[in-house]
N, C-alpha and C positions, 0 to 999 in steps of 0.2 A: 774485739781486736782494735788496738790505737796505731794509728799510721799519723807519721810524721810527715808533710809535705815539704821537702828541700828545694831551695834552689834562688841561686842569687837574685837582686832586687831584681824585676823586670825580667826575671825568667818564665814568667804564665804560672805561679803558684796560684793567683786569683783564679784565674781562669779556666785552670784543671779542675779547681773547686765545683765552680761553676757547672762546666759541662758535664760532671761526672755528678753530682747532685741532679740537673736536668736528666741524663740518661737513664739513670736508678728509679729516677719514678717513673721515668715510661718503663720500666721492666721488671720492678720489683711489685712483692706487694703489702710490706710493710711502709710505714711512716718514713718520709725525711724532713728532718733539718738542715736550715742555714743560719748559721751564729757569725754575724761581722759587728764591727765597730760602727758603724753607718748603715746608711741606707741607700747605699751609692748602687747596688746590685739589685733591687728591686723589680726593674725591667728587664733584668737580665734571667731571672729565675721564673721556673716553670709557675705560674701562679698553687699551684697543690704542694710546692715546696712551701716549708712554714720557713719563713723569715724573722728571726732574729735580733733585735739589736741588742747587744750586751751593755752597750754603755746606761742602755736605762732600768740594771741590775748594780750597777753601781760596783763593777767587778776590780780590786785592785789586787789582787796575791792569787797565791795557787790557791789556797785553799778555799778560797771563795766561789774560784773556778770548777773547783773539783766539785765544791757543794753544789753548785747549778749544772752542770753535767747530769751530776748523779740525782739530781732532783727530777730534772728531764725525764729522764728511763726510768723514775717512779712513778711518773706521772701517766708517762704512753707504755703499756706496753707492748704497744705497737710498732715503739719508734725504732726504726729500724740502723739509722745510719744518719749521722751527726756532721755537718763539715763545718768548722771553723775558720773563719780569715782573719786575719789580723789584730790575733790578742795582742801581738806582743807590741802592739802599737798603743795600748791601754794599761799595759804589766809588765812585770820585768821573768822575760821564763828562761831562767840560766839552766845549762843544762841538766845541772843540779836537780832543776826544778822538772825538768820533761822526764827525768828516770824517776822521781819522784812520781809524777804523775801516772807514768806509764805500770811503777809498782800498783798505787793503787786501783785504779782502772782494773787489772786484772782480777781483783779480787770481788769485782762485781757482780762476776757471772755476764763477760764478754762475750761468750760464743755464738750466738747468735744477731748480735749491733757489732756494727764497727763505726770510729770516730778516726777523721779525718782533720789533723790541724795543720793550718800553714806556720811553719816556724821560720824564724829568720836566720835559719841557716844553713851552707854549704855541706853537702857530702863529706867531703876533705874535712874540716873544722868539725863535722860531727865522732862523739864516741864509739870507739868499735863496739861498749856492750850496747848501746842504740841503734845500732844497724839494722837489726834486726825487725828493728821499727817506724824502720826507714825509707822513703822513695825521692826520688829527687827527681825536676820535674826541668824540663827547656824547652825554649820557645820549637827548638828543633824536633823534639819528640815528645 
C-alpha cells in the first residue's frame, strides 16, 4: 500500500512521519524505514528505525526512486513499512509522476508493506484518481 502524505508547507508532514515511524516500531513486528534528504531527524527517530539518507544514492527521477524502493523490499523481507520525507526537495514528482509510481508500486506485491511519502502537495491541488492514495495531514489534527 503507497500513501501520499498531504499538507501544506509547515503543516507536520515531517512530523507525522516521524511519530508514526516511532509508534510502528514500538507495535509492530516487522522492519521500518526512514528515507529523508538529510540527516536533520536523526534524534528524533527511535534509534531501531533504519535511517536513510537518499542524497548519498545519488537519487534524481522517479525511476531511480522506484529502483531504490523496490531494491529495499528485496533486500529485507522483513521490511515492513517505508516513510519518506522530502524527495521532492531532491526531484521533481509531478503528479504525473506520483500515479506513475503508485501504478507501479502496486505491482510489487504491496499487501503486506506499506510506504509512506511526504508530497508537496494540498488535498484541493491533488487528483481525484490519487485520492485514494491520499492523506492529508495539519498541525490541527
Amino acid at each position: 500500500m503507497i500513501r501520499y502524505i498531504l499538507g501544506a508547507k509547515g503543516a507536520g508532514k515531517t512530523k507525522w512521519l516521524i511519530d508514526h515511524a516511532n509508534e510502528d516500531h514500538e507495535g509492530g513486528n516487522g522492519n521500518i524505514a526512514f528515507v529523508e534528504v538529510d540527516d536533520d531527524h536523526i534524534f528524533s527517530l527511535d534509534y531501531n528505525v533504519r535511517l536513510i539518507n537518499a542524497t548519498e544514492y545519488n537519487l534524481t527521477n522517479l525511476d531511480e526512486f522506484y529502483g531504490f524502493l523496490s531494491g529495499m523490499f528485496a533486500m529485507d523481507y522483513d521490511l515492513e513499512k517505508v516513510y519518506v520525507d522530502g524527495m521532492y526537495k531532491v526531484m521533481d514528482l509531478s503528479i504525473e509522476d506520483l500515479k506513475d509510481l503508485a501504478n507501479r508500486l502496486e505491482t510489487l506485491g504491496m499487501e503486506n508493506r506499506q510506504i509512506y511519502i511526504n508530497v508537496n502537495y494540498v488535498e484541493a491541488d491533488f487528483p481525484e484518481e490519487l485520492k485514494q492514495y491520499a492523506q492529508e495531514v495539519s498541525l490541527e489534527g
